[in-house]
N, C-alpha and C positions, 0 to 999 in steps of 0.2 A: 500659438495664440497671436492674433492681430486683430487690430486697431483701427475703424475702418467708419466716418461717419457718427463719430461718439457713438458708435455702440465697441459693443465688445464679444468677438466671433468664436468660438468654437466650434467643431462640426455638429452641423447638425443644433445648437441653441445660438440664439440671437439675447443679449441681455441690457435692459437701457441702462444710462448712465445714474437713473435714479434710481434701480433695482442694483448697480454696481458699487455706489457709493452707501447705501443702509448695508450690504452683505457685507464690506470690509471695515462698515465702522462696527457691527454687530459681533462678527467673527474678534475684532481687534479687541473689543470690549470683554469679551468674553477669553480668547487666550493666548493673544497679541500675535493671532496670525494676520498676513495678508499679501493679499497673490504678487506683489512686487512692490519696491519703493516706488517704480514709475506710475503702479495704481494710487499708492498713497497719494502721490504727490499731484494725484488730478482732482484732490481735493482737500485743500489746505489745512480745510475746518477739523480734519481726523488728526490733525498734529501739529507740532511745530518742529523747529529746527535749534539744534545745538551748535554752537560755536566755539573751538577748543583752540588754543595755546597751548603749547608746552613749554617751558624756560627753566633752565639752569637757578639756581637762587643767587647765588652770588656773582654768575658775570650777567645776568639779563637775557642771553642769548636762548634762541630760539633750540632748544637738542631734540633728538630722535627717542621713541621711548615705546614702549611695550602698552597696549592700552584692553581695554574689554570693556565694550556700554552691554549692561545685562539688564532685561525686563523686572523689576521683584514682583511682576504677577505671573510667569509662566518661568522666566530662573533663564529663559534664553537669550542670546546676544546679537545684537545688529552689529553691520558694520556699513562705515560710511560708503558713499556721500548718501546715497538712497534710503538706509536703513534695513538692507538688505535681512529676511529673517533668515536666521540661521543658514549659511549658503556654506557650501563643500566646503568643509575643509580640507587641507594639503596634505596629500598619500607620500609616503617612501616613494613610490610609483613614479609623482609627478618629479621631484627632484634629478629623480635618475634621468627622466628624458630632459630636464630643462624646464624649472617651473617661471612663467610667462608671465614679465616685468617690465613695467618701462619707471622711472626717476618720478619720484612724485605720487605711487598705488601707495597703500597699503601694502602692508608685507605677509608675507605665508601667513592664515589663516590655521593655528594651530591648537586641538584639544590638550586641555592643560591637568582634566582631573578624572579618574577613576579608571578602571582595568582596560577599557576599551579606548587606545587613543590612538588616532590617526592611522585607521587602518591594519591595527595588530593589536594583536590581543597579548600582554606578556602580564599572567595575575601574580607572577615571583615579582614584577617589576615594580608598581607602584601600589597596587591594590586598589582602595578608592581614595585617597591621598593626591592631593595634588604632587605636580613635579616639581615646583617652588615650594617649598613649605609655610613661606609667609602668603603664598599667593595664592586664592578658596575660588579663582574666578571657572567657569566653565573652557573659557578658552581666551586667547591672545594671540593679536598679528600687534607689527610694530607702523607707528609712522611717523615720515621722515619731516613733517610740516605741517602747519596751522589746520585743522581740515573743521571742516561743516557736518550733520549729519542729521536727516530729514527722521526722529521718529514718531511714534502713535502716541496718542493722550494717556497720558498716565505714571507713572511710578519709576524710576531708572535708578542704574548706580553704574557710575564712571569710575573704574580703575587702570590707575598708572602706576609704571616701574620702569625701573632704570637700573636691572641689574641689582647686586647687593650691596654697592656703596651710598646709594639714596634711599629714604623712606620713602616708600611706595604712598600711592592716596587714592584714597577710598570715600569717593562723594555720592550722598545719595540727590536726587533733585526730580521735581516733578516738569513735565510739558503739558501744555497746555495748548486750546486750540488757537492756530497764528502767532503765536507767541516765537519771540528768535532768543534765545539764551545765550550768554557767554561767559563762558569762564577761560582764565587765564590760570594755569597749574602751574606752582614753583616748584622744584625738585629739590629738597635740600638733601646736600650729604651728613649722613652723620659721622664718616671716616671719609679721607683720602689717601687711600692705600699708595697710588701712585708717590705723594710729596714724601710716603716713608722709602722708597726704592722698591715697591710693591707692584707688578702687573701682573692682572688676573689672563687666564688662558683657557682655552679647551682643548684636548688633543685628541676630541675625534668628534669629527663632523664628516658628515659624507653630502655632497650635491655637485652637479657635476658644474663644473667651470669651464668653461670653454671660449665665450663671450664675453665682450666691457659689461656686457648686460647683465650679466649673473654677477659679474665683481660688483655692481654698483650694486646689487640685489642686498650682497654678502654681506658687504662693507656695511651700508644702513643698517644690517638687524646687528651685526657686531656693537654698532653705537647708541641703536636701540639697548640694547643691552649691558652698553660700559665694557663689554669684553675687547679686551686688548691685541691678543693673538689667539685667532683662528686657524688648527690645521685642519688642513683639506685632505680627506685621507681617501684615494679611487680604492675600490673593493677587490679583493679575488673571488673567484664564483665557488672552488672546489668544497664538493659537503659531501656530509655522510648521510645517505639517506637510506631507508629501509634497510640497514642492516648491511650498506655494499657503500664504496666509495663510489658517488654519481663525479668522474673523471672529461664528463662532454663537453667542456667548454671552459676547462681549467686556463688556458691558454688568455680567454676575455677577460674584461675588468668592466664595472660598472663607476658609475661616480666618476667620467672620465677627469681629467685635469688638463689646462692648455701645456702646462709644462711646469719642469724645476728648477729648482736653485735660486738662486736671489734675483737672478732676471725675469721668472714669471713670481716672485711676491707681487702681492698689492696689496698698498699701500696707502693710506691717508692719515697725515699727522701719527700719533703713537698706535692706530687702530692698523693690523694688518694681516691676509690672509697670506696660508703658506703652503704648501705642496707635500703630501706624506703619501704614506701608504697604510691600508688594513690590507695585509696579503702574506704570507700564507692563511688563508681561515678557514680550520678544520675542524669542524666543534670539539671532538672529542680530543686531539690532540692542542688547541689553542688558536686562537685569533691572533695575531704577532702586528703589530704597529712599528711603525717605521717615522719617525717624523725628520723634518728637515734635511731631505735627498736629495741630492745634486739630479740622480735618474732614479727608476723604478729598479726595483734589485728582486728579480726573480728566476726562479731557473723553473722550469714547467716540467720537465724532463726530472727532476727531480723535488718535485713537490714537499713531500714531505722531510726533506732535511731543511728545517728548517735553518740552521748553524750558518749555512750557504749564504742565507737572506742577512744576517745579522753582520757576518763579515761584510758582506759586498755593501752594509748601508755603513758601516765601523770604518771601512776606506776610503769613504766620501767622505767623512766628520759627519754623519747622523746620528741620532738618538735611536735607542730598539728598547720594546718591551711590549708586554703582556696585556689585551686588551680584556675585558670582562671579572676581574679576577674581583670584583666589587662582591659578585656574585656568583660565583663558581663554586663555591663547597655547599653554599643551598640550591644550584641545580644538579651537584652530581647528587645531594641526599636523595631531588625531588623526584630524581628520572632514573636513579639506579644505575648508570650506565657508562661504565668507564669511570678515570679517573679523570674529571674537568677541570683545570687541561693538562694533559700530562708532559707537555712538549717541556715545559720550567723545569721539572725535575732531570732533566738532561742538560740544559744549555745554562741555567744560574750558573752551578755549581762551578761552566768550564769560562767563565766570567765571561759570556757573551751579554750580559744583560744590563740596560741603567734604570730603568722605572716600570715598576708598575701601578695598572690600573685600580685605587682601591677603592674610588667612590663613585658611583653609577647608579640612577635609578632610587634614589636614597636610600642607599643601601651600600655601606663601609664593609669592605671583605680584608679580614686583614690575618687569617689562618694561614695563607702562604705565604703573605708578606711578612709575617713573624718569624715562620719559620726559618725562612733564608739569612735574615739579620741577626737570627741568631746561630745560623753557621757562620756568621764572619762574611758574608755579602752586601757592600752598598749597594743601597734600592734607592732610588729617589720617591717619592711618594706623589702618582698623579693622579689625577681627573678626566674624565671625559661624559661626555652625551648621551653619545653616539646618536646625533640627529640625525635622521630622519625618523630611526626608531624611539629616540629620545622625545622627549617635546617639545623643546625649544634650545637654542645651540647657549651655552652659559648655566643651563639648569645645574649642575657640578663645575664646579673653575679651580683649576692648581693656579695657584699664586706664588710669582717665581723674583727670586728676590734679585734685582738687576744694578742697584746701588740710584744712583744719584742722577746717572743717565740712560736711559732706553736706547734700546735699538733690539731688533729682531734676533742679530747674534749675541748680543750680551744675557736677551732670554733664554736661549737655549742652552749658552753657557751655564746659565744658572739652574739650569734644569740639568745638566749632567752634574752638576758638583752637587747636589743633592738639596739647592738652598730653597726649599719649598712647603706649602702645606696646601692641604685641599679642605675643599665646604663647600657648603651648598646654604649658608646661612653667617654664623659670626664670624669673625676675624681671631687668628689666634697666634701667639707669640711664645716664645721661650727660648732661654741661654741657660749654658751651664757655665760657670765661670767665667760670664761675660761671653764662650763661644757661642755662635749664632746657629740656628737651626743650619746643617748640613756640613757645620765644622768638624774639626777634629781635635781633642783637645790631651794633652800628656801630660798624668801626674804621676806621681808617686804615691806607695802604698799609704795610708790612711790622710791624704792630702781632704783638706774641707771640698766637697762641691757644693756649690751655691747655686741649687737649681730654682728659677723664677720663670713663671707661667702666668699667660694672660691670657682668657677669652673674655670678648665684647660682642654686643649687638645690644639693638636698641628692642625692645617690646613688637615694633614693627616687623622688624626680621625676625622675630624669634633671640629673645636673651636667653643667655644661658645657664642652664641646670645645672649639670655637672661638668667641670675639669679634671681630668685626671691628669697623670701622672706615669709614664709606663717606661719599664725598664725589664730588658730581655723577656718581654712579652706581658707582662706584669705590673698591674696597678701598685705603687710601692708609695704612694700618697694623693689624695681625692680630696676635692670639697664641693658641697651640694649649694647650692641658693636655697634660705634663708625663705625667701618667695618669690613670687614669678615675674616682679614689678625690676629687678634688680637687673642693670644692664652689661654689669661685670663680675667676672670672678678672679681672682689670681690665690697663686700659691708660691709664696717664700721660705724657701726652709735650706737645711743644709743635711750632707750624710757626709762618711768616711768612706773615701775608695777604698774598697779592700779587693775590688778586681777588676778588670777590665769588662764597658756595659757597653749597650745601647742607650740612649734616651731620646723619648720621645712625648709629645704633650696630645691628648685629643678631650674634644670638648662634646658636649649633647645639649642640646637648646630645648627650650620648652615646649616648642612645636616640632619635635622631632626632628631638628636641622643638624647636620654633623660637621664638622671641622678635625682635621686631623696632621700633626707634623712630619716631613721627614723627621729622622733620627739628626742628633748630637753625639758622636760619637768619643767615647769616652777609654782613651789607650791607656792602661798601667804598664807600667815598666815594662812599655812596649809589643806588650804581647796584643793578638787579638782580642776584641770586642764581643766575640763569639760567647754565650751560652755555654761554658766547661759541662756543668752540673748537667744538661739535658742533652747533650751534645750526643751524646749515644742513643739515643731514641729518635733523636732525630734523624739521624744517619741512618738509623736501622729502617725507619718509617719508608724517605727515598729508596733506600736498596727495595722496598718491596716494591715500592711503584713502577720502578726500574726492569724489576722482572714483572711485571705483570704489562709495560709496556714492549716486551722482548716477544710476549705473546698473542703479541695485536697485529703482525707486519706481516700475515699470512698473504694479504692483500695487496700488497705491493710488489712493482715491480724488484729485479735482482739487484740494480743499483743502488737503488733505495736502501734496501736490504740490507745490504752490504753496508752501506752507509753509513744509516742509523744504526746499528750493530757496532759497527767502531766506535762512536760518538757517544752512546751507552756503554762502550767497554771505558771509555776515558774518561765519563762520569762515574762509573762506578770506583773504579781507581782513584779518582779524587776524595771522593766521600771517604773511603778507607784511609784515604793519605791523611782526612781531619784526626781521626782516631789517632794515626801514630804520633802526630804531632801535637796532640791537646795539651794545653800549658806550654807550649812553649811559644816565646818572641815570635811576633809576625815581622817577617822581614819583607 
């Protein structure tokens, strides 16, 4: 299409400028299309222009933020400066090669509500729910400064956010013809998670970095979003497809990375990206994450052990665990096929493991992570995206308790000690006798616990509904809201140890937001935390999975073979060694 003599060319039609300007105020009026902002903009009278600020409420300053201008006569979104109608949104696709930025755009352009987003279809994953649960908008890019934006006469509504520590805002406002509008948006917090020793994290984002250009890319939606620590995780290719392992390009990775360890972080002020790995990822055996690696810990050659990857990242000082596990017992129901993922039932048990995955997609998977902490296994309890497939990087955040001072190792410290809880909506708190979420706490038999539980959020994010209360997998005290105006709940109460528990607190919001704690662990006279009373069903559950994983490695090479065969024999031996030793002192 050009432009050429105030007409306007297409092959073959010649159209005046006075047949150009009735078509796109007609079209506009009717359902706020029109062929470009540069058409709009050759005629003033169809519109006017918007003028935004963004500012922090309490220090003045200008911050980055998450925004969506949506038509209320047709439900679609412009974006600046032009008033672009509805234009591409950002594929997985585009990220993997390097999606195309300079300091100063707008940021990825990302569907935020119903089954169909950004290029994949996942109906397990969100449904038609948005992936914010306080946030109803059609879609969200982030931006880093004051911007302008040219749109059509008529009816709009501006939304901002900033993550889940500020009240998001939601204005409606009319344009008018020549008219310039401004508004200046405050952000107020209604927590500062940080001033309690609180930063928020995601541990799986995938795009590839390789360039200053992608870090400034990263960094902006990170503070768009208030997320604190970003891992950068490069992907493995190897899958299982029609029924054979597809093995052609096990060797590549996508989502490259420039490099690891603390010399490729990036960094600005407390906001900062860091270097990981998704690699081994086998559907039916499990996605394995790696976060904070000096190198990449793979052996290709031997693919499926995965024990290999866990060591070689456990020798650098990184973190290892279990990606997807938010949703894994609703896709083995959905798909019948295998046990998803069965790689945990071999490698928890032989304490290769620190956290897993439990919230994803809104959607809290906690049937394996129950299970394992009630064999006597710390799990840290985390969070991740997984953007690109995700919609936006922060949509789920583990919140990692780091005390008083930040830094990048004090968070992942605190994510191996287990000091954590994950949401996608309120904040949530809990001690047992003063221990703090991820402590360890020794009494003696019928010693009082004084177990005290908090969730908050304001109306905005979603308040919350229910708190519960859970010990060795089990609601063991609840309380509902009252009504749905109410922005806290807490639970004070006390019991008699009469044995050695888990405890953990998780919350449900009125918008279907979740919140969930690691465990407080709870030693009597020194014995394990472990589940006595079910402990044999559960063991007996793994030993099945175990032989039914013994019946999957037809398909592998001998090494492998071999491999996993041992590593299943000394998982199996462990679980039995739970049995001989139940009730007695963990030493």
């Amino acid at each position: 299409m050009e432009q050429n003599n105030g007409e306007l060319l297409q092959p073959g039609v010649t159209i005046s400028n006075s047949t150009r300007r009735q078509f796109i105020k007609t079209a506009a009026a009717v359902s706020g299309y029109f062929l470009s902002g540069e058409e709009a903009l050759a005629d003033a009278r169809l519109g006017g222009t918007l003028r935004v600020e963004i500012r922090e409420a309490t220090t003045g300053q200008t911050v980055p933020a998450m925004v969506c201008i949506t038509s209320l006569v047709d439900g679609k979104w412009r974006t600046p400066p032009d008033g672009s109608f509805v234009p591409p949104y950002t594929t997985a696709q585009d990220f993997a090669v390097g999606y195309p930025w300079k300091p100063g755009d707008i940021g990825p352009i990302r569907l935020t509500k119903g089954d169909y987003h950004n290029n994949t279809i996942r109906s397990s994953a969100y449904g038609d729910k948005s992936s914010y649960p306080f946030w109803q908008e059609p879609a969200a890019y982030f931006v880093a400064k004051p911007f302008e934006i040219f749109l059509p006469n008529g009816r709009w509504r501006l939304a901002v956010a900033r993550g889940l520590e500020y009240h998001p805002v939601f204005e409606e406002f009319e344009i008018k013809a020549n008219e310039t509008r401004e508004r200046t948006i405050h952000l107020r917090r209604w927590v500062d998670m940080p001033k309690r020793g609180w930063y928020s994290g995601d541990n799986h984002i995938h795009m590839v970095r390789l360039t200053p250009a992608q870090n400034s890319l990263l960094l902006a939606w990170a503070r768009a979003e208030d997320l604190h620590v970003c891992n950068m995780l490069f992907a493995g290719r190897l899958r299982f497809v029609n029924s054979q392992w597809d093995e052609s390009d096990a060797s590549s990775v996508t989502f490259e990375q420039s490099g690891y360890g603390k010399e490729f972080r990036y960094q600005e002020d407390d906001y900062a990206l860091v270097s990981g790995q998704e690699d081994p990822r086998i559907d039916e055996q499990g996605h394995i994450v790696a976060l904070n690696i000096q190198a990449p810990a793979r052996n290709v050659a031997r693919y499926h052990v995965c024990s290999l990857v866990f060591d070689g990242v456990h020798a650098q000082g990184g973190l290892t665990g279990y990606a997807h596990l938010a949703f894994a017992p609703e896709q083995f129901r959905k798909t019948g096929q295998g046990i998803y993922p069965w790689d945990a039932t071999i490698n928890v048990v032989r304490g290769k493991i620190d956290f897993f995955e439990i919230l994803q997609f809104r959607q809290c998977g906690v049937e394996d992570y129950y299970d394992f902490l009630n064999l006597g296994y710390k799990l840290t309890a985390s969070a991740g995206s997984d953007t690109p497939w995700g919609n936006t990087i922060g949509e789920v955040r583990v919140y990692a308790h780091t005390g008083p001072e930040f830094s990048v190792d004090n968070w992942f410290a605190a994510m191996k000690a287990g000091r954590t809880f994950v949401t996608n909506g309120p904040m949530i708190e809990l001690t047992v006798n003063g221990t703090p979420i991820g402590g360890e706490l020794r009494v003696g038999k019928d010693t009082n616990l004084e177990i005290r539980a908090r969730a908050w959020a304001p109306v905005s994010i979603g308040s919350p509904k229910r708190l519960e209360i859970i010990s060795h997998g089990h609601p063991i005290r609840s309380k509902e809201a009252s009504d749905s105006s109410g922005e806290e709940l807490s639970l004070n109460f006390s019991i008699k140890a009469q044995a050695s528990q888990w405890i953990a607190a998780r919350a449900t919001s009125q918008n279907g937001a979740l919140a969930h704690t690691s465990p407080v662990y709870v030693m009597m006279g020194g014995r394990s935390f472990r589940n006595e009373k079910e402990l044999p069903a559960l063991v007996a559950k793994r030993l099945k999975i175990l032989d039914y994983i013994s019946s999957r490695l037809d398909h592998l090479n001998r090494a492998e073979v071999q491999a996993l065969m041992d590593d299943i024999a000394d998982a199996r031996a462990r679980y039995k060694g739970l049995l001989s030793t139940s009730g007695l002192r963990d030493e």
